[in-house]
N, C-alpha and C positions, 0 to 999 in steps of 0.2 A: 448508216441509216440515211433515206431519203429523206427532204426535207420537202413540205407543199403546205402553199398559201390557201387556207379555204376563207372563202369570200359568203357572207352569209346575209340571208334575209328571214325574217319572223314571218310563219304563214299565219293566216287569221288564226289558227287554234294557240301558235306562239304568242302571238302578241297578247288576245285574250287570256292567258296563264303569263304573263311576262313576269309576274309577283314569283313566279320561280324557276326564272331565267339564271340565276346564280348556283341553284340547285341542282339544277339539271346539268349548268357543266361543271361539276364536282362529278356526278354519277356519268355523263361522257368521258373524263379525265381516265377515271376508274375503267369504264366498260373497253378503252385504248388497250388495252392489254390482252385483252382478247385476241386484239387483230398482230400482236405482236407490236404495236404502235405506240406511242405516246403522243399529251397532245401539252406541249411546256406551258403555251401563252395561249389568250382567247383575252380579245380587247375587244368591249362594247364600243360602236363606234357613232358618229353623228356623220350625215351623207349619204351615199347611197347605200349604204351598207350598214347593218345593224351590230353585225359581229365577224371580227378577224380573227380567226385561228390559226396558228401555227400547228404543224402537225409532222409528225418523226414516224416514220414506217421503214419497213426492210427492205420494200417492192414496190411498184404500183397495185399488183393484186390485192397485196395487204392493204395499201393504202384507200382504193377504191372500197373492197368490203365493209373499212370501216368506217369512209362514205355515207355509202348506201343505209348501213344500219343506222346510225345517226337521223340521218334525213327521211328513213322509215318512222320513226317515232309521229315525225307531222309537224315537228313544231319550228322548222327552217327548211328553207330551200338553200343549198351552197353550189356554188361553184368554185372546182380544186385549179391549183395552178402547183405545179412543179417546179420546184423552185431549185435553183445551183449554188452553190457559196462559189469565194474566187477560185480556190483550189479544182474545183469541179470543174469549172468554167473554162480553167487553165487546159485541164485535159483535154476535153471536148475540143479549144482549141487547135494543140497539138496535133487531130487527128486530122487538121485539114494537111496539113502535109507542108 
């Protein structure tokens, strides 16, 4: 599985519903499976950024749909980063030759 960092912010309709920001990512956690995805960690955070997810998919495909529908709801804006453990990193190395 791939692993990717999503980077989030609360749109006006989040922030004003914040009372069930914890809720909502239990029924995100849950709806991950859909996309074939999981999502382990999701840390409220202080800075530019209101919430760090961690997030496990099989593709980017999967990964992006499950994006998309997340961030269709209205209530975050994110931006995903792809992320490599060292093992990954090793490979990709490798490839330079």
């Amino acid at each position: 599985m791939a692993t990717y960092i999503a980077l989030c912010n609360f749109t006006d309709q989040g922030i004003r519903t914040v009372k069930e920001t914890t809720k909502r990512a239990d029924a995100v956690k849950d709806a991950a499976s859909k996309f074939g995805a999981k999502m382990p960690q999701i840390y409220w955070t202080l800075g530019p950024y209101d919430l760090v997810a961690f997030i496990e998919a099989p593709d980017d495909t999967s990964a992006t749909a499950f994006g998309l529908a997340i961030a269709s709801a209205g209530n975050i804006r994110m931006q995903t980063l792809r992320a490599f453990t060292k093992d990954e990193m090793a490979g990709i190395l490798g490839k330079l030759g």
